[in-house]
C-alpha positions in Angstrom: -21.7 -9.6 -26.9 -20.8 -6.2 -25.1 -18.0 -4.1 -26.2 -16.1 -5.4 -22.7 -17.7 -8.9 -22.8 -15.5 -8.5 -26.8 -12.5 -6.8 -25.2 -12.4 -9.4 -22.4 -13.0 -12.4 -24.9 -9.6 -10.7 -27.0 -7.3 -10.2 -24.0 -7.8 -13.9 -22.9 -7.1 -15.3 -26.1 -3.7 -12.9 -25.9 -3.1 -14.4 -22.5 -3.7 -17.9 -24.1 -1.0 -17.5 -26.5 -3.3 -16.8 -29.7 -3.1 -13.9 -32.2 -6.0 -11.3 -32.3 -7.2 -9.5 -35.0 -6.3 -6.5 -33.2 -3.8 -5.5 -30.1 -4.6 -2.2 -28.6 -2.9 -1.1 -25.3 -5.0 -1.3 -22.8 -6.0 1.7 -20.7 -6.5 1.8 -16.9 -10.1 1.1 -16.3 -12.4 1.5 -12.7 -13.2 -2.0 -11.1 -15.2 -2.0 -8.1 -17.2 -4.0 -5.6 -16.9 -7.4 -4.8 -15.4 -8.8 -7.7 -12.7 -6.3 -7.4 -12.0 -7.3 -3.5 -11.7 -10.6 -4.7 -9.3 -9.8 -7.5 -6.8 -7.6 -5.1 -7.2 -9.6 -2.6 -6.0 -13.0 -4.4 -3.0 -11.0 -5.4 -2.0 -9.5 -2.5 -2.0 -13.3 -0.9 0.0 -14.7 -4.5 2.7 -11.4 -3.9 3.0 -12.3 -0.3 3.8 -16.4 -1.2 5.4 -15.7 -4.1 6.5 -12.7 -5.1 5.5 -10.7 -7.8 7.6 -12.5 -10.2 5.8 -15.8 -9.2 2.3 -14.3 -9.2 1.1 -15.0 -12.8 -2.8 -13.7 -14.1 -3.1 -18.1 -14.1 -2.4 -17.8 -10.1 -4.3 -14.6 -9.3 -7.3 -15.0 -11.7 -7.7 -19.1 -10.2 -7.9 -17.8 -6.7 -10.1 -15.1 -7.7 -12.4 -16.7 -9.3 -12.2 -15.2 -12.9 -10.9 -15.1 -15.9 -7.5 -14.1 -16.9 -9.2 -11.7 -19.3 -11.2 -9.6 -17.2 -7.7 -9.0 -15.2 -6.3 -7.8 -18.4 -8.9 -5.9 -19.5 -9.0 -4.1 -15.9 -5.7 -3.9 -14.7 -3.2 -4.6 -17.9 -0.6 -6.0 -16.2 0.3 -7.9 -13.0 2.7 -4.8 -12.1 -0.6 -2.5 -12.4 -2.6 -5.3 -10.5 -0.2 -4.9 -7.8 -0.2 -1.3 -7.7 -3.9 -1.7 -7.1 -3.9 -3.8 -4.4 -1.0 -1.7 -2.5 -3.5 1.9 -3.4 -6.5 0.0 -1.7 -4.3 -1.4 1.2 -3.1 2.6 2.1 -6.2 4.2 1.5 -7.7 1.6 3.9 -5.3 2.1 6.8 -5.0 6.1 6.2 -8.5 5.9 7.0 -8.2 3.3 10.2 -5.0 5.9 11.2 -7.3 8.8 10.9 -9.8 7.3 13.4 -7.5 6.5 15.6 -5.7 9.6 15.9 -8.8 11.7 16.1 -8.8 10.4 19.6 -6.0 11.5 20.6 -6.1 14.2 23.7 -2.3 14.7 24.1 1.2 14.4 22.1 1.6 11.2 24.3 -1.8 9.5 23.0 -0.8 10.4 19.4 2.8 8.7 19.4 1.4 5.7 21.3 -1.5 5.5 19.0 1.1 5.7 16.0 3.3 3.5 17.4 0.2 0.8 17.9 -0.7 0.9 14.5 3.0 0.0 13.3 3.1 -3.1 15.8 0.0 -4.0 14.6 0.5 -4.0 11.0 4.0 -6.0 11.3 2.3 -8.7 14.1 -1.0 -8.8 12.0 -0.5 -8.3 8.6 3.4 -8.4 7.7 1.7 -8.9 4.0 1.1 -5.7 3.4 4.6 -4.3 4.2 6.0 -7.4 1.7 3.8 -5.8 -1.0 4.8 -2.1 -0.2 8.8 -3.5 -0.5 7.6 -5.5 -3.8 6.2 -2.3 -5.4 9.8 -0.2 -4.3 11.9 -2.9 -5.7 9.9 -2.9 -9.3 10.3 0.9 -8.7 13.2 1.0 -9.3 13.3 -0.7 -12.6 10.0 0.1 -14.2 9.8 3.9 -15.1 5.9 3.7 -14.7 5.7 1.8 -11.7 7.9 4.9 -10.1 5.3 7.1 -11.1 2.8 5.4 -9.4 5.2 4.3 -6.2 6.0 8.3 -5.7 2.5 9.1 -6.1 1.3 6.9 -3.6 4.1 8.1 -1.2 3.2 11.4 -1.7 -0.8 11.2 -0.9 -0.2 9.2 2.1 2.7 11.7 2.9 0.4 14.4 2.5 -2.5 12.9 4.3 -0.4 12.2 7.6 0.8 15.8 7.2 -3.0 16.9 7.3 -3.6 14.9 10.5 -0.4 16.6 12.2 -1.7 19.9 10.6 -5.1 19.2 12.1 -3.9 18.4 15.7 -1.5 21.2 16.4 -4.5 23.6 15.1 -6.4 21.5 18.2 -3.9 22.4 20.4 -2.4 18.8 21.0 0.9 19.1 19.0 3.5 21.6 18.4 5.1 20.7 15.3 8.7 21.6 15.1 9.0 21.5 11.2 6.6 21.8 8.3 4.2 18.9 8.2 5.6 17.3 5.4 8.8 17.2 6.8 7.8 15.6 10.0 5.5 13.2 8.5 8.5 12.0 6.0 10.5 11.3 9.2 7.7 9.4 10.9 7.3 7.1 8.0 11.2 7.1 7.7 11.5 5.8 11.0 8.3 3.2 10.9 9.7 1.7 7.4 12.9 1.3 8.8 11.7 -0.7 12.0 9.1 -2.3 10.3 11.8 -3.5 7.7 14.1 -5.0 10.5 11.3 -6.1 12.7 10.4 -8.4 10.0 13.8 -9.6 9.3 14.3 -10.6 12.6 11.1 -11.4 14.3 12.7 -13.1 17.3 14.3 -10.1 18.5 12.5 -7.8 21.1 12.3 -4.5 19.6 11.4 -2.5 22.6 14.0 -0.3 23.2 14.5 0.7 19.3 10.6 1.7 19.2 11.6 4.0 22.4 14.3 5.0 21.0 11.8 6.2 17.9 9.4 7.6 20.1 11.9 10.3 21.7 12.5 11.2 17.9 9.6 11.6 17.0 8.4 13.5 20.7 11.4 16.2 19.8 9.0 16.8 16.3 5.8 16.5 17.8 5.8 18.5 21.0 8.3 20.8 23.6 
């Protein structure tokens, strides 16, 4: 038996109420391919039905297709599980958001491209902001869950303020504030819409997301 075949083997026999020889912490290890998918992607679907409260290693590991132990082993806790699946989710649509805005030609076709992608993500795949609320709220009561939260903020913060960087270099913005500062209000303002859109999906929106857009125009361009 491998040393992570043994260390699996112990963590499920934690998980399954029995007493190990020995309890170690366990340490944030890399997981990747399809196993991986499988795993992030059964929680994100357990967070979005159940919360994260609800979403036990029995849930996420039976819809996965593994064992309870390799999720302990890889991931230590469901809180860390979830942190994983909301990292993969942003580094997946920085990277969609960066293809799209390379496009752009004007200020207009980078608000309206911006402005896509939040309609998008709140008609097509409301999950994703449910697990990005999830991962605030335990924020806010899990010191190392914070740490994690603020550094995700911050690298998507700082990869939006590279784009805006990159396309007033180009010529297509003219930035009215430090990147930072205008990318924090852009995600400011498409949170808080994104938040209410969801809460009231019946409503038509239209004339708040204008309203947004003649915010964000002031920031982006004369």
């Amino acid at each position: 038996m491998s040393s992570v075949d043994a260390t699996v083997s112990q963590a499920g026999a934690v998980l399954d109420g029995a007493s190990p020889q020995v309890a170690t912490p366990v340490s944030r290890r890399s997981l990747s391919g399809e196993k991986a998918k499988r795993i992030i992607d059964a929680m994100r679907r357990s967070v979005a039905q159940r919360g994260t409260a609800g979403s036990t290693f029995d849930h996420v590991s039976r819809e996965a297709g593994v064992s309870r132990g390799l999720l302990y082993y890889y991931f230590g806790t469901k809180e860390q599980l979830l942190v994983e699946a909301v990292r993969r989710d942003c580094q997946l649509r920085m990277e969609l958001l960066e293809r799209q805005l390379a496009t752009a030609k004007t200020a207009d076709d980078f608000i309206g491209l911006m402005v896509q992608n939040l309609e998008d993500t709140v008609s097509e795949d409301p999950d994703f902001l449910t697990l990005l609320f999830e991962l605030f709220t335990l924020s806010r009561r899990n010191a190392d869950i914070a740490v994690e939260y603020a550094g995700l903020m911050r690298g998507t913060r700082e990869q939006v303020a590279g784009m805006l960087a990159v396309a007033q270099r180009d010529g297509i913005l003219r930035l009215h504030a430090e990147p930072e500062a205008v990318a924090e209000v852009i995600f400011s303002l498409g949170d808080g819409l994104a938040l209410r859109m969801l809460s009231e999906p019946d409503r038509d929106f239209n004339a708040a997301v204008l309203a947004g857009m003649t915010c964000v125009r002031a920031l982006l361009t004369d």
